[in-house]
N, C-alpha and C positions, 0 to 999 in steps of 0.2 A: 816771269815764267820761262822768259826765252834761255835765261840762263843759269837755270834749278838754283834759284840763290834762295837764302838759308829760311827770310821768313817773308811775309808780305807787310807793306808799310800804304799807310791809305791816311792823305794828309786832311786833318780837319780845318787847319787853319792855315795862314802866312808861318806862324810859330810852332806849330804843332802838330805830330802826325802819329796814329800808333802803328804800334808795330804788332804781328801776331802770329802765330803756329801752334801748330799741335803736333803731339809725337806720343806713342804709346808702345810697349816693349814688351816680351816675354821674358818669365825670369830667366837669369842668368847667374843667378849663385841661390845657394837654399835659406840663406837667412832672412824671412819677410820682410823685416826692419830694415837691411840693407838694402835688398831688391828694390825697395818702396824710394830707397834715400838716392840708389844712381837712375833711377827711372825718372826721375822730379828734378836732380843735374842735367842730364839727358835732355827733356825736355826746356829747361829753362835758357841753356845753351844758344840757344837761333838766335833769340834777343840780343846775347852779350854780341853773337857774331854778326847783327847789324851798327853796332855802335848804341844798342835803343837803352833803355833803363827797363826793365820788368817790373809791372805794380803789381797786377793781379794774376791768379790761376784760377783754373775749373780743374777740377779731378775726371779723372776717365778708367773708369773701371770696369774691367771684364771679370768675371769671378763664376767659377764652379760652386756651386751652394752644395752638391749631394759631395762634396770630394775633398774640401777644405772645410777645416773649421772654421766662426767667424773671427775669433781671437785672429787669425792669420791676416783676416783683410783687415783688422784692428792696429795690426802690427805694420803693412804696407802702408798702411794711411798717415802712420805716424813719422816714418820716414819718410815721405814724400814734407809732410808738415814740415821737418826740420828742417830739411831743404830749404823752402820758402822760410823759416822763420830767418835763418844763418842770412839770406840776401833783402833780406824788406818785405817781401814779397806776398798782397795778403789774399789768405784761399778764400772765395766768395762764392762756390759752390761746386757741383759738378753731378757726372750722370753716373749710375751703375746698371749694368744688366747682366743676368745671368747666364754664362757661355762655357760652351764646353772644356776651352785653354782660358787660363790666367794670362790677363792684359792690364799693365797701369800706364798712365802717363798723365801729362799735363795739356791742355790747352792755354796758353800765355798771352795776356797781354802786356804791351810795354810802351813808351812813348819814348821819341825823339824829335829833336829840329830837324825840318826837312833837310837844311841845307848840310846837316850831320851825317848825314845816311851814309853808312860804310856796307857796299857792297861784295862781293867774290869776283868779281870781272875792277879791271881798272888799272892793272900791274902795269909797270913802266921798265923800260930797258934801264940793266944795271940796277933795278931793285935787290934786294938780299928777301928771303922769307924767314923768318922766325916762328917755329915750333913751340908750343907752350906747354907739351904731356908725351912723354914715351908711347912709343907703338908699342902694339902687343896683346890687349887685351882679347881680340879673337883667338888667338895660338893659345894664351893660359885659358881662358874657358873652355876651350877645345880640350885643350890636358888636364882641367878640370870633371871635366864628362869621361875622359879615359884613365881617373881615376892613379893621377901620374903627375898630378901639379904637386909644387913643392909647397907647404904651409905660407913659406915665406914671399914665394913669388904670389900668391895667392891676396898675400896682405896687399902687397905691393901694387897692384892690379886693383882691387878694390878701392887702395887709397888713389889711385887716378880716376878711375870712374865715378868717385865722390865730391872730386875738386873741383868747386864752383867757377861756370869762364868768367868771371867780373875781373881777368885782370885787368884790363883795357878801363874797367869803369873809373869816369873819373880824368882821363888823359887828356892833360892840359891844351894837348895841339891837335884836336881830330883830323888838322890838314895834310899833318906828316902820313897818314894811313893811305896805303892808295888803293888797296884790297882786303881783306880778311871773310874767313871762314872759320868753322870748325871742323875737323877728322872725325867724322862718321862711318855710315854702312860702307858709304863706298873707297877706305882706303885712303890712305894719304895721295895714290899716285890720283886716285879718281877725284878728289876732293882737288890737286892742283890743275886736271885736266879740266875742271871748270873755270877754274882762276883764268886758265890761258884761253877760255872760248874760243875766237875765228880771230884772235891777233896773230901779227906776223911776229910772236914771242917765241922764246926757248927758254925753260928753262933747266938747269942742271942740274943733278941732287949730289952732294956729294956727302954719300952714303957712312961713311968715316964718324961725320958728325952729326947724323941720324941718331937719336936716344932710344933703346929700348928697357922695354921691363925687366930686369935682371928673370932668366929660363925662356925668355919667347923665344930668342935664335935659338936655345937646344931644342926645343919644343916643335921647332919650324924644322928641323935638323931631323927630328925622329919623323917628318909625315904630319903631325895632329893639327892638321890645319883646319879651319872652316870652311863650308861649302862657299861662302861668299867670296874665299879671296878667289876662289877660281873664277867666277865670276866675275868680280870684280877684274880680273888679269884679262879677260876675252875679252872685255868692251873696251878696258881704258889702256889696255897695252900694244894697243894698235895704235898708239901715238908716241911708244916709247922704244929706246934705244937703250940697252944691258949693254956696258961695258963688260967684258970677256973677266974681269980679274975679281966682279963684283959674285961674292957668296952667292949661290942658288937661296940659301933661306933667308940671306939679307935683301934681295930683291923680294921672294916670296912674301917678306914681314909688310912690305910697301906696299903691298894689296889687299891688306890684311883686315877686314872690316871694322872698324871701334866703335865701342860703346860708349858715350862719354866721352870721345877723346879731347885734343886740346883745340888750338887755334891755330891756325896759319897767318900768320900777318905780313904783309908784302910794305915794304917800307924802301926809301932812300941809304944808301952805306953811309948817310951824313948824318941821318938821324937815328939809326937803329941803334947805337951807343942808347939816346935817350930814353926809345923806347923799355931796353933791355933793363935801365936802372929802374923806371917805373914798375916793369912786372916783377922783376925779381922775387921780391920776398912775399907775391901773389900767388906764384903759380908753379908750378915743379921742376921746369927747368927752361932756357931760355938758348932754346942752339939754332944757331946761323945756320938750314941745313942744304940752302940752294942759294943760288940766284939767277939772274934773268940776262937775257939779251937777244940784241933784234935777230930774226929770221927771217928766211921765203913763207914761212909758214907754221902754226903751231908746235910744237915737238916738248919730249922732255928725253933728255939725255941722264942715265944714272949709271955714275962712276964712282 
């Protein structure tokens, strides 16, 4: 709790412990099918980003009965299913009630070896962090609500919020890991300001080799931002330093809230070769997009 990391892990055994979270979302694009299928990514997420394996889900559904038809939450339910089918993962039930906004998510459970447990705090000077999904999806939904997104950036956006984090599942040396999370609500920059908790760390972005969704920097360029990244910029940009040459909308995109996003993983420059050949052909893209070193005290510097 101390250090809002991704999911709780409660060990049953010497060998054994599960892991668990819940997450539920409002839609964010109009095709039920799909809303259902990144809300069930979305949630399934916390697991990969403890290191754990996900077995089981509960479904969690809010649904308007006088406003929707049922064919709609028919069509939710089934994307959420695919989800869980695509990773193993089996649905063993869940709750519905009738509410004013439309809500889905997952409750998850997953297991791992205790001594596995990959946490968000634990970064070492001199680590590198690896990116595993383009920023961006707040700005194109944004531009999708204003009626201004491009079809193609649109694809583009969807197919990130759909791609399952299991890249890590599977990796031969869980020792080489020394942090991992995923980019959610709060922003890439808020999601490393946890990685670095009350270490005497710094780490650096360098912004260059930051991936975005092909339209988010126009997108961030025109204004159609989310109310969160402002948010998100008050609380966690109190620990951050803007180099002078760095874009207004490329710092902006940094705070940028994601749905689905990818993984941050904090690794050794000795191993991150190894890791990057493992996820490769898992996950969307694989960029070196900081890394670390000692300080008087927390900071993140973006140049």
């Amino acid at each position: 709790m101390q250090t809002g990391d991704d999911a709780g892990v409660y060990r049953i055994s010497d060998d054994v412990a599960i892991v668990q979270t819940v997450d539920i979302i409002t839609p964010i694009v109009d095709d039920p099918f799909v809303f259902g299928k990144i809300a069930a990514v979305n949630s399934i997420s916390d697991i990969y980003a403890m290191g754990g394996t996900p077995i089981t889900a509960l479904n969690i559904v809010c649904f308007p009965v006088t406003t929707f038809a049922m064919d709609v939450l028919e069509k939710i339910l089934l994307g959420g299913l695919q989800a869980l089918q695509q990773t193993g993962i089996q649905l063993i039930g869940g709750h519905s009630i009738d509410d004013v906004e439309l809500k889905y998510g997952l409750a998850v459970t997953g297991l791992i070896h205790p001594d596995a447990i990959i946490t968000n705090t634990g970064i070492q000077p001199h680590d590198v962090i690896i990116l595993t999904k383009p920023l961006g999806t707040g700005t194109i939904n944004t531009a999708i609500k204003a009626g201004v997104a491009d079809s193609s950036h649109i694809d583009q956006c969807i197919t990130s919020m759909t791609t399952i984090n299991n890249c890590m599942a599977g990796y031969p040396n869980p020792e080489h890991i020394h942090a991992m999370t995923d980019v959610t609500g709060f922003g890439l920059i808020g999601h490393l300001n946890e990685m670095l908790g009350d270490s005497s760390l710094e780490i650096v972005i360098n912004t260059g080799a930051v991936p975005f969704i092909n339209g988010a920097t126009r997108y961030a360029a025109m204004g159609l931002l989310p109310g969160g990244l402002y948010r998100n910029r008050d609380f966690a940009g109190k620990r951050c330093t803007i180099n002078s040459s760095v874009k207004r909308e490329i710092a902006d995109l940094l705070f940028d809230p994601q749905t689905s996003g990818g993984l941050l993983i904090a690794v050794s420059p000795d191993n991150a070769g190894t890791v990057i050949d493992f996820i490769a052909k898992k996950t969307l893209c694989t960029a070196i997009i900081a890394n670390c070193r000692k300080a008087d005290s927390a900071h993140i510097y973006i140049e």
